[in-house]
N, C-alpha and C positions, 0 to 999 in steps of 0.2 A: 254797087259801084265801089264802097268804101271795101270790101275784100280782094276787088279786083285790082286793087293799088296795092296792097299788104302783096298778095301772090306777082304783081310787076316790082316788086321791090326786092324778096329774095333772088329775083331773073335774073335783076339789073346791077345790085351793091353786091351780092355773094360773087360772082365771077370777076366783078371789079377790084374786088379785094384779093382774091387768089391771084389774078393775073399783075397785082403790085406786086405781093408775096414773091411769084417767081422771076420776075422779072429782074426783081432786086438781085436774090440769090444768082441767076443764069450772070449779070452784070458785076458781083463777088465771084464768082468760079474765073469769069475771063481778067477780073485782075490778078485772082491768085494764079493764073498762069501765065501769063503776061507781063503784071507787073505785080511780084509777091511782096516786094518791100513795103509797098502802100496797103497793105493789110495783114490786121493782126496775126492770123493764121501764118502768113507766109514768116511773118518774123519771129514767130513761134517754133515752125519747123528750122528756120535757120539756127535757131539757137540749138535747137535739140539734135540736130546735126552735130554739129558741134560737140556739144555736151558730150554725145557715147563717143566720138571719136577719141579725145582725150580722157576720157575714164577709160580706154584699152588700150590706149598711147601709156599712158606713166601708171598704168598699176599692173605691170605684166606679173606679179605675182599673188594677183586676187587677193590685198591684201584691204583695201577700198571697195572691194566690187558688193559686199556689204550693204554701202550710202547706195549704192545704183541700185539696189536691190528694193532700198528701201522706198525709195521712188518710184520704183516701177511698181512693188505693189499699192501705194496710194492711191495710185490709177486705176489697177484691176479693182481696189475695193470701192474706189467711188464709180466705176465703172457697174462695177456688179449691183449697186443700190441701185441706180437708175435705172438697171433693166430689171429689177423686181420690182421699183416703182413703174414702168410701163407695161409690165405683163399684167400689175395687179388692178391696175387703173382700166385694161384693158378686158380683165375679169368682170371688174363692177359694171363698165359701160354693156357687158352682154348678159350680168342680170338684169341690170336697168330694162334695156330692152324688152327683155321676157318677164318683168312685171306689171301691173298694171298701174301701178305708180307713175308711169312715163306719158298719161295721161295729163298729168298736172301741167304740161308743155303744151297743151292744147289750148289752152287758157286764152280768152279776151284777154289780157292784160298784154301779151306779146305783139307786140302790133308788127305783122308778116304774116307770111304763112303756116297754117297750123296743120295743114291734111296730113293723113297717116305718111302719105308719101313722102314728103319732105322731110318730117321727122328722121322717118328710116334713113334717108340720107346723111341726114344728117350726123346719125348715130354711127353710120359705116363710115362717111368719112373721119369722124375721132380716134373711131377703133381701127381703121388704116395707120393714122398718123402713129397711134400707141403703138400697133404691131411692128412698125418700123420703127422707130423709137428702141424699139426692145431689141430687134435683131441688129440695130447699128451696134449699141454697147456689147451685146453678146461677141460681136466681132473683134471690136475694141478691147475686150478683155483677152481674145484668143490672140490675139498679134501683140500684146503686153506680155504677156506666158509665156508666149515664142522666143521674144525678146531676151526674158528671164532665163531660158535656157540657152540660148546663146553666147549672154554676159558672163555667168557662172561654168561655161563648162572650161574645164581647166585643161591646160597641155597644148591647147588646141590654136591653129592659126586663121579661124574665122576671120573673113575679110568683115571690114569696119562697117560697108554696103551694106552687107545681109542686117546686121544689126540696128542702122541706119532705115532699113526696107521698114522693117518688121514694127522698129518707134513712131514712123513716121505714119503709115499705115494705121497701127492703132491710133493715133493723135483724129487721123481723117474721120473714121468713124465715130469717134466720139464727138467729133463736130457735127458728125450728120444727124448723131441722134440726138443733139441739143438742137440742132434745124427741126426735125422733127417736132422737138416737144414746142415749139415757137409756134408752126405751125397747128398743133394741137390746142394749143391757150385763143387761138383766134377760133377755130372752129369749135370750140366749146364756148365760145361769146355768140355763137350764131345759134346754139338753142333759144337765147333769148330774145334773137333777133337779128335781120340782117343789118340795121341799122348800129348794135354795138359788133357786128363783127366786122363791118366797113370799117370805123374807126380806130378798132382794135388794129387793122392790119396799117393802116397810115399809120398810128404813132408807133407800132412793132419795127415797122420800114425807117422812121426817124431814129431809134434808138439803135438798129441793129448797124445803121450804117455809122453811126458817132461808135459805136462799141467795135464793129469792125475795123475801122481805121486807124492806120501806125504809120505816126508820124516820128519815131524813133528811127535814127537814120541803124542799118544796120552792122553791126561789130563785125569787121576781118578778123579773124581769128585768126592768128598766125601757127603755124606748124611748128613743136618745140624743138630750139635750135641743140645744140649737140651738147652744151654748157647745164641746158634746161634737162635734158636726158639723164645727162653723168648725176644730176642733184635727186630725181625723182628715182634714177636707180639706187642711190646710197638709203633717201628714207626709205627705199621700199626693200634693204639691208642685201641687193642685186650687188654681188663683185664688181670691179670698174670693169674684167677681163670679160664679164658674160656681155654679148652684143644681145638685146632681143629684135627681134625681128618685128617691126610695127606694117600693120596690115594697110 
């Protein structure tokens, strides 16, 4: 009787938990599209809007484009640790697997279920989460790069959009593959049990939604007036005579 409650317990708290998980996030996707102000992301991408438009507004002679550079690689390289932290992580969990060491989870001590089945499950859903995890930053780094060559190439009338696409774009991914790794810390609590992975995923849903939400109202950023132009073209030692053409 007392194993038949342990195997009703992974049934009942594992999909309770996941189905908090997605719930939350599906109820974060329809604010950041609906209402982006009230969530951190969206007031993130606002700002980052922003941001490239005016570093290719007053530096028309890449003489800044430098600092933007410099930014944007911070990203690729925290971007790139993450994904060699989730390939590698996703390395160990498929030795794990194929040693016999992965026994030790079989243990009376676990109070659920212990059969070879669930395990495997178990293990394939981590090593999911990690494999995503990895190909979201992998993306993230590739729409960062993009960016980089667009910012840098000289002469050129690139609209502000494309630049815009390609920032914003990597920003998403790298959200997904921190969604990921969120998702990963709770189903690496259900090795131990479905009881800390229930719990895991309630306080993950408390924290995630106090750390998603932005109550900083959003900055209009105004367009530089023709006063603001004539000053950024003098620092950036532009004739008054040359107009550039802002994308």
């Amino acid at each position: 009787m007392g194993s038949y409650q342990k195997v009703y317990l992974d049934v009942i708290l594992v999909p309770c938990g996941l189905a908090l998980m997605f719930l939350y996030h599906f109820f974060l996707l329809y604010r950041i599209r609906k209402h982006p102000h009230t969530t951190v992301i969206g007031y993130e991408n606002h700002n980052k809007r922003a941001w490239v438009e005016r570093m290719m507004q007053v530096d028309p002679d890449m003489k800044y484009t430098g600092i933007a550079l410099q930014v944007m690689s911070s990203n690729i390289g925290a971007a790139t640790y993450l994904a060699s932290l989730s390939i590698g992580l996703s390395s160990l969990i498929g030795a794990w697997v194929g040693s016999s060491s992965s026994n030790i989870f079989m243990s009376d001590l676990i109070y659920g279920d212990t059969s070879s089945s669930t395990i495997t499950i178990k293990y394939i859903s981590l090593l999911t989460c990690f494999l995503l995890a990895f190909a979201s930053f992998i993306q993230s780094t590739r729409y960062s790069v993009h960016a980089n060559f667009l910012m840098s190439t000289p002469n050129t009338d690139i609209p502000v959009k494309y630049v815009q696409l390609a920032v914003i774009r990597g920003s998403n991914f790298w959200s997904l593959g921190l969604r990921a790794l969120y998702f990963a810390t709770t189903l690496l609590l259900w090795i131990f049990g479905p009881i800390p992975m229930f719990a895991s995923s309630v306080i993950m849903v408390f924290l995630l939604h106090f750390l998603d939400t932005n109550s900083t109202p959003l900055h209009q950023y105004q367009p530089p007036n023709k006063g603001t132009r004539k000053l950024a073209n003098l620092l950036n030692g532009v004739p008054p005579n040359v107009d550039h053409q802002s994308a």
